[in-house]
Structure formats: C-alpha cells, structure tokens
PAZAPA-4460 file (N, C-alpha, C; in steps of 0.05 Angstrom, whole numbers, plus 32768, in hexadecimal, padded with zeros to 4 digits):
% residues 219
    n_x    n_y    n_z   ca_x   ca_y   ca_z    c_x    c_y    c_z   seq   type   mol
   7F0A   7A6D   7ACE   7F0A   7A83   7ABB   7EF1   7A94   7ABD     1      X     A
   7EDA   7A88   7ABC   7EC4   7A98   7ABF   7EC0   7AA0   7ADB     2      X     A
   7ECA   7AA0   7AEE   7EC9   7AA8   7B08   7EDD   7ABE   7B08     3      X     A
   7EEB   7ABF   7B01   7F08   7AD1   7AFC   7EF8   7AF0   7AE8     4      X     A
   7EEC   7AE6   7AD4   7EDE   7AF7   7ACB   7EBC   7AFF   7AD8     5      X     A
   7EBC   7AF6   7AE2   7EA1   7B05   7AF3   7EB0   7B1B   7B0A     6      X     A
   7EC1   7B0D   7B13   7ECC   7B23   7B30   7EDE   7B40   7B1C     7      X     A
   7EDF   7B35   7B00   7EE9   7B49   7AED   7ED8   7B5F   7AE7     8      X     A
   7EBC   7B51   7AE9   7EA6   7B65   7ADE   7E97   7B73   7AF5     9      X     A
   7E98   7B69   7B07   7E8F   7B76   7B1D   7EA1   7B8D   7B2D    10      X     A
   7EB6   7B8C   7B22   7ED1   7BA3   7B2F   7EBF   7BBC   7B1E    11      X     A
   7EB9   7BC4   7B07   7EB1   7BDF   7B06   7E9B   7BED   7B14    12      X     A
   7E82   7BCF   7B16   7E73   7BD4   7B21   7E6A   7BDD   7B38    13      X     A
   7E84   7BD0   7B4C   7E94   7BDA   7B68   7E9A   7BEE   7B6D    14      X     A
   7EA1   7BFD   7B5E   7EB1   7C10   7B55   7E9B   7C2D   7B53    15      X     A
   7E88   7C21   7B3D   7E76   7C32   7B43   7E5B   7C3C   7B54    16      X     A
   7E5D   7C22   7B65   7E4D   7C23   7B72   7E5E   7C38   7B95    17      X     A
   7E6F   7C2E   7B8F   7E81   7C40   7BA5   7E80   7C64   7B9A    18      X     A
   7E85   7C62   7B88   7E90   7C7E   7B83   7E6E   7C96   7B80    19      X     A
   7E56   7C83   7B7F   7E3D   7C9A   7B7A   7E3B   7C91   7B9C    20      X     A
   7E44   7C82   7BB1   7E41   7C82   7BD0   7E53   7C99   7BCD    21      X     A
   7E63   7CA5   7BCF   7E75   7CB7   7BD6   7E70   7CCF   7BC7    22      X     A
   7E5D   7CD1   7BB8   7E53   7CEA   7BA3   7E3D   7CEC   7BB4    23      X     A
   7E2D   7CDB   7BC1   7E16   7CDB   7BCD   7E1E   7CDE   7BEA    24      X     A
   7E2B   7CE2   7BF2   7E3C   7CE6   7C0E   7E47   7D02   7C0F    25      X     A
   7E4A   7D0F   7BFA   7E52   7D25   7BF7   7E3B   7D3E   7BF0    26      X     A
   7E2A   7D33   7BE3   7E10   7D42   7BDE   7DFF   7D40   7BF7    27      X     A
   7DFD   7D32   7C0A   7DED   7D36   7C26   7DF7   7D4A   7C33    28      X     A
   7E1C   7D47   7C38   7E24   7D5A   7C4E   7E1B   7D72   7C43    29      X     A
   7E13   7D83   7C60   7E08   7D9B   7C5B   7E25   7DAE   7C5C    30      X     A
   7E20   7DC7   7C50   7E36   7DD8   7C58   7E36   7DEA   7C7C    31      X     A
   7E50   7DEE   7C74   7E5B   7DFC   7C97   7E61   7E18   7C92    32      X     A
   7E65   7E26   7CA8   7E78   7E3C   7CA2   7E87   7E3A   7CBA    33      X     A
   7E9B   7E44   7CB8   7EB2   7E45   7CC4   7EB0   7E3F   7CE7    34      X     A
   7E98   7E43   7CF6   7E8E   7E3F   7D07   7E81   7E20   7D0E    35      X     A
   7E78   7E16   7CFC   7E6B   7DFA   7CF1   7E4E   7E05   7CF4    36      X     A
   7E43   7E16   7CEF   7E23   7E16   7CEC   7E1C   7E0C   7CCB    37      X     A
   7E07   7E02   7CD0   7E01   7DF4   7CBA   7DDD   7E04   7CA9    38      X     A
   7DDC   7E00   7C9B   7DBE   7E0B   7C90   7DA7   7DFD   7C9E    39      X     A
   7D91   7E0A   7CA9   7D82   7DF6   7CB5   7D86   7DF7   7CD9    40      X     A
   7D99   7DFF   7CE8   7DA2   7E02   7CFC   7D8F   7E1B   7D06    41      X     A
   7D8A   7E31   7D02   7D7D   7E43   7D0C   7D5D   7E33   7D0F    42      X     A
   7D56   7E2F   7CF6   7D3B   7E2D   7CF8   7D2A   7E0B   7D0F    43      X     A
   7D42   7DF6   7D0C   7D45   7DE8   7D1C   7D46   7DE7   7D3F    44      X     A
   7D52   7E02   7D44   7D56   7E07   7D61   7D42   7E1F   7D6E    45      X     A
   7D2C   7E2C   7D5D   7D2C   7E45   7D5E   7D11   7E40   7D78    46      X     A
   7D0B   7E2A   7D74   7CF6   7E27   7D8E   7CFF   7E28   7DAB    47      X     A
   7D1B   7E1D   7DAB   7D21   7E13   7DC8   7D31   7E36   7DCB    48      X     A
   7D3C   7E43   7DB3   7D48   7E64   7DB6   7D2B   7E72   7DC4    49      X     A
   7D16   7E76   7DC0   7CFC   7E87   7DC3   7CF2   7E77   7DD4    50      X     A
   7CF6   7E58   7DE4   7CF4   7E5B   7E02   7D08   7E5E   7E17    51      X     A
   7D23   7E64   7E0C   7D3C   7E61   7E1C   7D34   7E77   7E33    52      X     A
   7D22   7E7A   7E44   7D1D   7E8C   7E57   7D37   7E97   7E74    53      X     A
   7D4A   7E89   7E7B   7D5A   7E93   7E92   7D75   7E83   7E83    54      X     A
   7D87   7E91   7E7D   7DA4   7E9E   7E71   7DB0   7EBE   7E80    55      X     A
   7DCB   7EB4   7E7D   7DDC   7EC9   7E84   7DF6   7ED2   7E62    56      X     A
   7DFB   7EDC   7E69   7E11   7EE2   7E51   7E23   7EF5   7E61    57      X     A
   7E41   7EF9   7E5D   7E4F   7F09   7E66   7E5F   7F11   7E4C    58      X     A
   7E66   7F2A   7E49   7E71   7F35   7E34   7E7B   7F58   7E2A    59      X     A
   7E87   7F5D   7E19   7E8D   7F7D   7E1D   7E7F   7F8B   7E07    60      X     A
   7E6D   7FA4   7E0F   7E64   7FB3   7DFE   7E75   7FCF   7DFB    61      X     A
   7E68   7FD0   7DE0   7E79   7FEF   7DDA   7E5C   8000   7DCE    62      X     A
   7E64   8020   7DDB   7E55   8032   7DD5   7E5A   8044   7DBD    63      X     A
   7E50   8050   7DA9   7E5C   8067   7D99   7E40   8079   7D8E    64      X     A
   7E4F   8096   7D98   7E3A   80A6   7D95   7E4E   80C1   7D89    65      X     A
   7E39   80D9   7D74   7E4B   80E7   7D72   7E66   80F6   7D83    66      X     A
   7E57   80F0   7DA2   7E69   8103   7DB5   7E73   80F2   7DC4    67      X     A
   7E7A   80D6   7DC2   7E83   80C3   7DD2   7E8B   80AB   7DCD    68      X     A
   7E9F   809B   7DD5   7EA2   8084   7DCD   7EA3   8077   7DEC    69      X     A
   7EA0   8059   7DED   7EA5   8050   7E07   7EA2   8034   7E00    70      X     A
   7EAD   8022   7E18   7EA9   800A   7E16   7EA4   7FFA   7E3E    71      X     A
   7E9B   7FE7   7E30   7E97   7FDC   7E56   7E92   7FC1   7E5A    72      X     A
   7E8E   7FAB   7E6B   7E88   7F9B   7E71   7E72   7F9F   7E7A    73      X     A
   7E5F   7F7D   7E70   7E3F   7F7F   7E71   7E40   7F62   7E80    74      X     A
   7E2B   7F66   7E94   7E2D   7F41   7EA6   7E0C   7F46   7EA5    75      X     A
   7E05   7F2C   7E99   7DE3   7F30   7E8E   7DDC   7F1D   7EA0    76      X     A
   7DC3   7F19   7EA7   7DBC   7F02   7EB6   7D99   7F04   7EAE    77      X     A
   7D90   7EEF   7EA5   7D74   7EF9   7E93   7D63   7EE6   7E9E    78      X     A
   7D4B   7EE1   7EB0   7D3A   7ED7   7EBE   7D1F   7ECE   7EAA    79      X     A
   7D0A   7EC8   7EB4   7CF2   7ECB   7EB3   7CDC   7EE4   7EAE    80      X     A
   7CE8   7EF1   7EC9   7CD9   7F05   7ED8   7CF1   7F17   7EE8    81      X     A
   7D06   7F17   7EDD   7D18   7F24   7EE6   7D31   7F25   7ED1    82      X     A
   7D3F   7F3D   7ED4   7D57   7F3F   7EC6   7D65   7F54   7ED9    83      X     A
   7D86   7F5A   7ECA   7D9E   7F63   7EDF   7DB3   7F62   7EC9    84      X     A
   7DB9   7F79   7EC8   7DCE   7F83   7EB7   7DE1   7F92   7EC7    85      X     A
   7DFE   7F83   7ECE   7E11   7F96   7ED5   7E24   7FA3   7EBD    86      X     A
   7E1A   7FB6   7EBF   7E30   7FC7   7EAD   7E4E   7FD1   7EB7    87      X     A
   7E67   7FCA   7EB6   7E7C   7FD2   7EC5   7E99   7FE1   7EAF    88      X     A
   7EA0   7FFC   7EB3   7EA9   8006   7EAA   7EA5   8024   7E97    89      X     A
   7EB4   8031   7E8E   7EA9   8048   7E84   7E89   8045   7E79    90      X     A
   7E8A   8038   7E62   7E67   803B   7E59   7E5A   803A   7E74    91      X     A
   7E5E   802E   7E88   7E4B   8028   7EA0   7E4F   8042   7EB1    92      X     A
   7E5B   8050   7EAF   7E6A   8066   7EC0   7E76   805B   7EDA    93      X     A
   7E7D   8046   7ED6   7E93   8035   7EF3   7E84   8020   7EF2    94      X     A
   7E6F   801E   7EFB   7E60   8000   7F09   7E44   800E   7F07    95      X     A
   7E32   8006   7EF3   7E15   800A   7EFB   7DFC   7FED   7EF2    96      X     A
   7DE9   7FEE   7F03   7DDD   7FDB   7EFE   7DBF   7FD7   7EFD    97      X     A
   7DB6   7FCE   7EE7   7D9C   7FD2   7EDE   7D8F   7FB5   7EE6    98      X     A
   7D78   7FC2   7EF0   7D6C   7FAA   7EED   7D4D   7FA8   7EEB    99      X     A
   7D3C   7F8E   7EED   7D20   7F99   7EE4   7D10   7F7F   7EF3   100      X     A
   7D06   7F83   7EFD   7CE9   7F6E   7F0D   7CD0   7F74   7F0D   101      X     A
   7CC0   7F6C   7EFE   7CA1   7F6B   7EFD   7C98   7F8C   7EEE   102      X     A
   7CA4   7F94   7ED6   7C9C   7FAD   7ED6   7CAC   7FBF   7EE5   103      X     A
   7CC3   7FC1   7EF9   7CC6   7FD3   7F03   7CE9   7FD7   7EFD   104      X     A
   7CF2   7FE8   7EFB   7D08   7FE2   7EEC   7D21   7FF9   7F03   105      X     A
   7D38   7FF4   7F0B   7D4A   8005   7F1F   7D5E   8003   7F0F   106      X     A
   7D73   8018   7F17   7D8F   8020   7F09   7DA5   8025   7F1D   107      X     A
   7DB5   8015   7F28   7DC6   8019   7F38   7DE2   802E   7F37   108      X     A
   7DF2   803F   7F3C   7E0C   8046   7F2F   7E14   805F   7F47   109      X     A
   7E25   8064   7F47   7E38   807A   7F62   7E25   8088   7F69   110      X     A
   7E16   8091   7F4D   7DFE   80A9   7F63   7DE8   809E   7F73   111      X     A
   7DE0   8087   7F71   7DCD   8085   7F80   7DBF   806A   7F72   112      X     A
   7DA7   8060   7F7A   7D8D   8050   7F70   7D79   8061   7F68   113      X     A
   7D70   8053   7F4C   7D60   806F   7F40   7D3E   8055   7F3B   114      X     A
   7D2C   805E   7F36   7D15   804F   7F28   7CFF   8058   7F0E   115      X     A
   7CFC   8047   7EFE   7CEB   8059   7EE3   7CDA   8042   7EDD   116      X     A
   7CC1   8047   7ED0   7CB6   802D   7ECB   7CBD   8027   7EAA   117      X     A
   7CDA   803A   7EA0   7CDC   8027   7E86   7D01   802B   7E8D   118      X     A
   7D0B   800B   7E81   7D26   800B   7E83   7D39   8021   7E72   119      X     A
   7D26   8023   7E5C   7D3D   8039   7E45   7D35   8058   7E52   120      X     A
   7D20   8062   7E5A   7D26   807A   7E68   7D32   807A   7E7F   121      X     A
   7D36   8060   7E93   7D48   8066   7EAC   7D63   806D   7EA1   122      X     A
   7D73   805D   7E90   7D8C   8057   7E84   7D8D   807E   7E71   123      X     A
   7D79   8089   7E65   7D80   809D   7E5A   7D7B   80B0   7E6D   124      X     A
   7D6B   80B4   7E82   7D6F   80C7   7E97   7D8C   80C7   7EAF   125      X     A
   7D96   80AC   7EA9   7DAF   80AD   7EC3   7DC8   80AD   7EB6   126      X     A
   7DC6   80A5   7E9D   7DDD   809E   7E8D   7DE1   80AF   7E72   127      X     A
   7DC6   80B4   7E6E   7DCC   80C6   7E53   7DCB   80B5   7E37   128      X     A
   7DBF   809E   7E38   7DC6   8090   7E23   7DB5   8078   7E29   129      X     A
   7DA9   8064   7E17   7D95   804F   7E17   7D99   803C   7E0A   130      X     A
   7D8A   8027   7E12   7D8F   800A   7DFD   7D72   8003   7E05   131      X     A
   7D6E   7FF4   7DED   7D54   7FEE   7DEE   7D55   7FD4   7DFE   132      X     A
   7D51   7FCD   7E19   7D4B   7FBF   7E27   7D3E   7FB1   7E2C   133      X     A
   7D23   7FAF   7E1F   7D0E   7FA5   7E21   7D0E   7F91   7E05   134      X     A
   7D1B   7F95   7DF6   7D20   7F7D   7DDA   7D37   7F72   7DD6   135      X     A
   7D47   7F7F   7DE9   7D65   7F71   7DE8   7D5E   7F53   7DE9   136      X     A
   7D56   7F4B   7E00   7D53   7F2F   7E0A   7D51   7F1E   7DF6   137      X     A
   7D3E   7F24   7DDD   7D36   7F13   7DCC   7D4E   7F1A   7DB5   138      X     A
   7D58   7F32   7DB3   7D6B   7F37   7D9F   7D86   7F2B   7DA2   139      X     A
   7D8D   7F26   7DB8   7DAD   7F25   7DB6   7DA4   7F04   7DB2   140      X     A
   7D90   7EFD   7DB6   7D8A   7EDB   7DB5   7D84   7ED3   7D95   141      X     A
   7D82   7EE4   7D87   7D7F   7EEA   7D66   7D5E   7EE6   7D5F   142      X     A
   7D50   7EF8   7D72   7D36   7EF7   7D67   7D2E   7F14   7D70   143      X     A
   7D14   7F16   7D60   7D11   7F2F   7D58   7CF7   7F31   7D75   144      X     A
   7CED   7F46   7D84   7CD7   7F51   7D90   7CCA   7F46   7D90   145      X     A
   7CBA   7F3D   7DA6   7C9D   7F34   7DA2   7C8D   7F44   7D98   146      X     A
   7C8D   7F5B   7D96   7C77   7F72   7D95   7C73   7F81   7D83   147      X     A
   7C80   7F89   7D70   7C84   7F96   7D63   7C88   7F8E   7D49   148      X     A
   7C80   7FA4   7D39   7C8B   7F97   7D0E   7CAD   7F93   7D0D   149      X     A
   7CB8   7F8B   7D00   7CD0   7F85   7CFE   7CD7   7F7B   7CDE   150      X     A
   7CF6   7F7F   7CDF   7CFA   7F77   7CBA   7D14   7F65   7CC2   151      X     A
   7D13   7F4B   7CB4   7D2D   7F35   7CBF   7D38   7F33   7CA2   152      X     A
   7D5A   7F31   7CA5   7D5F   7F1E   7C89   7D6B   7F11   7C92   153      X     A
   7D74   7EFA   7C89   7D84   7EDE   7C97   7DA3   7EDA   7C88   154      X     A
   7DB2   7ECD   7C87   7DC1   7ECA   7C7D   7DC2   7EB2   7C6F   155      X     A
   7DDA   7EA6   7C58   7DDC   7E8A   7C55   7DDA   7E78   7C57   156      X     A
   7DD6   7E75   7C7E   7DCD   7E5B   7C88   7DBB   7E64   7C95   157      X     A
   7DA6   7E76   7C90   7D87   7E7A   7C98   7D90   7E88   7CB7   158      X     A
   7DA1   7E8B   7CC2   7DA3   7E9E   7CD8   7D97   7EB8   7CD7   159      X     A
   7D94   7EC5   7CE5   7D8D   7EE2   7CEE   7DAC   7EED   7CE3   160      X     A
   7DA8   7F08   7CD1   7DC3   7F12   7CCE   7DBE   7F2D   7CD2   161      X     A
   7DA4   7F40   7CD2   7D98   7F5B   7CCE   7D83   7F57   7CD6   162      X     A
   7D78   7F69   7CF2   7D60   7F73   7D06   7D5A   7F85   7CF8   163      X     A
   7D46   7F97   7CF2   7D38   7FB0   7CFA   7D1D   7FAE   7D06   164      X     A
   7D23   7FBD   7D1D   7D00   7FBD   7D30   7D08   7FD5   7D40   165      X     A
   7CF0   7FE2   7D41   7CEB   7FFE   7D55   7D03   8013   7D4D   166      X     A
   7D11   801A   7D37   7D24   8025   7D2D   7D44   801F   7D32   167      X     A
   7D45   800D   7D3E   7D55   7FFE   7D43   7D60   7FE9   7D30   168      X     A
   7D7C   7FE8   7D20   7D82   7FD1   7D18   7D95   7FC0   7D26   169      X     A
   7D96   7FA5   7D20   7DAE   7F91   7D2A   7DB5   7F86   7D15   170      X     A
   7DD1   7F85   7D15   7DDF   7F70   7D04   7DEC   7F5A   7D17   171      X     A
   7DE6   7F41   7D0B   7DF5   7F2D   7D1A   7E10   7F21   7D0C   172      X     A
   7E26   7F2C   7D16   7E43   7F1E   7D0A   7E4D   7F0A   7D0E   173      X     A
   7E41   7EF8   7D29   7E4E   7EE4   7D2A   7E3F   7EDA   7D3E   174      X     A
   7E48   7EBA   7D3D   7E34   7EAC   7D51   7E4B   7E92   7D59   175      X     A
   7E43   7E84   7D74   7E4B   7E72   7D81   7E37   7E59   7D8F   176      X     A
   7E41   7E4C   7D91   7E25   7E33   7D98   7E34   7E26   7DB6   177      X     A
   7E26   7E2C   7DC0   7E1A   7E1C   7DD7   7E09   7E11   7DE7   178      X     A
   7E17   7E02   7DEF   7DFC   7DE5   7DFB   7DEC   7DE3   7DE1   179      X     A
   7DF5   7DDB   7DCC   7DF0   7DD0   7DAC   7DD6   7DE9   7DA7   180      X     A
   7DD7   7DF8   7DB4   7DCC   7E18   7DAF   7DD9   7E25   7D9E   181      X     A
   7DD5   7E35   7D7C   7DE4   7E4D   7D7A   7DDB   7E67   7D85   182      X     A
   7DED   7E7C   7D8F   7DDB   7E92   7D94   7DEE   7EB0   7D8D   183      X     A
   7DEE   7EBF   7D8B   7DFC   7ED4   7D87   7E14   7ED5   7D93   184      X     A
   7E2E   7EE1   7D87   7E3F   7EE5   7D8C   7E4F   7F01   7D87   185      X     A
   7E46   7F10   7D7B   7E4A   7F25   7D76   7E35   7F33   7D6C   186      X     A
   7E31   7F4A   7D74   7E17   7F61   7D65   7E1D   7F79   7D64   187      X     A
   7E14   7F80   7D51   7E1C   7FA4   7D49   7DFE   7FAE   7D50   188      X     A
   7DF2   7FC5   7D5E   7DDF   7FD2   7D5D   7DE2   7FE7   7D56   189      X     A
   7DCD   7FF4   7D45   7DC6   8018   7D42   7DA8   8023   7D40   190      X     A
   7DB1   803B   7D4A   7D9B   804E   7D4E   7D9C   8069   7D4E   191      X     A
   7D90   8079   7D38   7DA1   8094   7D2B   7DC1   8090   7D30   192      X     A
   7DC7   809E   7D47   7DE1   80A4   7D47   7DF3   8094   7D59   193      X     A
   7DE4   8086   7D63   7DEA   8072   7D77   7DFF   8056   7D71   194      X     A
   7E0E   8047   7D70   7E1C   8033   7D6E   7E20   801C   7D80   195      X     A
   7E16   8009   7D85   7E1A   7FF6   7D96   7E22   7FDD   7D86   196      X     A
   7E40   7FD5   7D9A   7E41   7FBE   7D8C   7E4B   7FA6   7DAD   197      X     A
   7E3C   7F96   7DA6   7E3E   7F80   7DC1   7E51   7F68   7DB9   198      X     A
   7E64   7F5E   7DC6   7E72   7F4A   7DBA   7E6A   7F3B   7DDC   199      X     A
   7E66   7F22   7DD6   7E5B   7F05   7DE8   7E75   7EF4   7DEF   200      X     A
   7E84   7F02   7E02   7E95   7EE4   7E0E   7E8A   7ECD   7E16   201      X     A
   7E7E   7EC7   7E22   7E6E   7EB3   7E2E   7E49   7EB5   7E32   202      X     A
   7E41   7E9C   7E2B   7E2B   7E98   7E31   7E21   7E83   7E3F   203      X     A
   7E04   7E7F   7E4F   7DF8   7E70   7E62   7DE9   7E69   7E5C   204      X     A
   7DDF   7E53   7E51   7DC6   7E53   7E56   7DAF   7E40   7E70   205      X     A
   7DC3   7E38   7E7C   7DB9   7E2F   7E98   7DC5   7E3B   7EB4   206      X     A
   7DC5   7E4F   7EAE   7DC6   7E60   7EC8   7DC1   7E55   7EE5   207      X     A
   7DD1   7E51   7F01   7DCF   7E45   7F0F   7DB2   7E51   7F1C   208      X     A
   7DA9   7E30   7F28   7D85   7E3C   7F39   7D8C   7E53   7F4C   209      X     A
   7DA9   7E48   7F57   7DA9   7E61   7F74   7DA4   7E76   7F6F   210      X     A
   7DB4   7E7D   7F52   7DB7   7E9B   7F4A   7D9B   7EA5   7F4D   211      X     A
   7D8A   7E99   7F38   7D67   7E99   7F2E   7D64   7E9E   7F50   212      X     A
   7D67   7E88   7F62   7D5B   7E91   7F7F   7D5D   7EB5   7F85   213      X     A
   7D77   7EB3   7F84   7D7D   7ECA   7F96   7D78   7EE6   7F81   214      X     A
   7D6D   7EE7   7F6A   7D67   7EFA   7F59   7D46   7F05   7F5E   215      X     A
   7D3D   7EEB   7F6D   7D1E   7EF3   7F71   7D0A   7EE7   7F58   216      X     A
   7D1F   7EDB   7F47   7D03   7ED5   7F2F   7CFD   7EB6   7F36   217      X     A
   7CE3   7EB6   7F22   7CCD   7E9E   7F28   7CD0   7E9A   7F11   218      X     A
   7CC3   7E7A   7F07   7CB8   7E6F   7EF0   7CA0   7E7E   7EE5   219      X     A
***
C-alpha cells in the first residue's frame, strides 16, 4: 500500500518536472525566419565575412535611370589583388569587361580596350553610367567601406538591412548561406536617379587556385 502510494505521489511530480523541461526547451530555441537565420548569426560570422578575400558570385543585375531601363548578367570573380567583372548583355552593351590589378583598372567591349586609374570613371566614360566599384566588394558581402563615414540599420536578427556611404544607399532584401556563410542575396542600390538592383544566383566562396593562377593575383 505504501509503495503504491509513493509511485502515486511522485506521478505529479513527474509530470512537472517534464513539463518546465519542455517550457525550458522552448525558451532556448532561438527564432528563424523563413530562411533559418537566427539572431546572433551576423555578428557571429562577421570576422571570417571581412576576411573572406577570393569569391566569385554569378548573378543578374538590373539598371534604371530616367532615360533607360536595362538588365544583364554579371560573372564576378574577386581576388586579393585582382578583380574581373564580366558584364554580358544589354546593360553591358553585348559583352564588356572590367577589370582591375594593382591600381590599374581596363574595360573591355566591341569598341576596343580602354584604361583609367579609377573604375567608376572608366565605366562612365565608355558606358555612360557607373557603379561604385571600389565598395561593392565589401557591400554585396553586407559590409559597409573601409574608408569612409557610413550609417547602418540592421534588421530583427541583427543583419545589415540599410547602407548609406558616399551617397549611395543599399538595401539588403534577402540573403542565403553558404559554406555555413550568410551573405547577400538580393540588393537594391541608389544614387540620385540611378537604380540598381543585383539579385545573386550563385555564390563561391572558394574559388578554384587555377582560376586565382591564371587571373595573375597573389596572397
């Protein structure tokens, strides 16, 4: 009898000792969004993002200006000491290609090979139109300029969601993780009248050595 009533009195106790495990199991998990990023994820990874030095991304940008709309494929390939942007399609005017080694920066496209020692005036003297090239690198990676003042706001789960630097803003709409990296997935840019918006099919972040060989860049 008294054994029958102990295993009697210990059933609530059971009971409750299970049910604040499962209240306390529920209060750890962190929240997701629909993507699974969690709070704490940006600020967690943001060292190995600000040395991620040689990445590629392939993906389609669109242009909008009062007198133009356009869109194109972008094949990025981002070094050390080198970078290479093929641009292919209208925005590109067919096939043009930028690129930049040690300070010195060329523009490939039907008319010819052109040279400037800054990437946004080569691109506005041959093309008529510019991107800030020189901060992309760190922007489309969701960080703001080395160089310059800048204003960030983050979102819900502490991500980058709003750039402004050098009159330039970015909004970041969406993101994707790879190699347990998150990094941009979609971006809206503006500038006065200008409209850029970049959407990221694919990203790299270990780019093959050969490529790095045959690009000319070093560590």
């Amino acid at each position: 009898m008294l054994s029958t009533l102990s295993r009697t009195a210990r059933l609530p106790l059971l009971s409750g000792l299970a049910a604040a495990g499962l209240l306390a199991g529920c209060a750890t998990q962190a929240p997701t969004d629909e993507r699974g990023r969690e709070r704490g994820d940006w600020n967690a990874q943001k060292t190995e993002i600000e040395a991620l030095k040689r990445w590629s991304l392939i993906g389609k940008a669109g242009l909008r200006t009062p007198d133009e709309r356009h869109s194109a494929n972008l094949d990025w390939n981002q070094f050390p000491h080198y970078f290479r942007m093929l641009i292919s399609g209208p925005f590109g005017g067919g096939r043009t290609v930028l690129e930049g080694r040690e300070g010195r920066f060329t523009l490939t496209h039907g008319d010819g090979r052109f040279e400037a020692d800054s990437p946004e005036a080569l691109m506005k003297e041959q093309l008529g139109w510019s991107l800030p090239v020189r901060n992309l690198p760190r922007w489309v990676r969701g960080l703001p300029g080395e160089r310059d003042a800048y204003r960030l706001e983050t979102d819900a789960f502490g991500f980058p969601s709003h750039l402004e630097q050098n009159g330039w803003e970015v909004d970041y709409r969406d993101w994707t993780e790879v190699d347990a990296l998150w990094l941009p997935r979609k971006l809206g840019l503006a500038y006065d009248d200008v409209r850029v918006t970049l959407v990221i099919n694919r990203w790299q972040t270990r780019p093959d050595a050969d490529r790095a060989d045959t690009s000319g860049a070093d560590d």
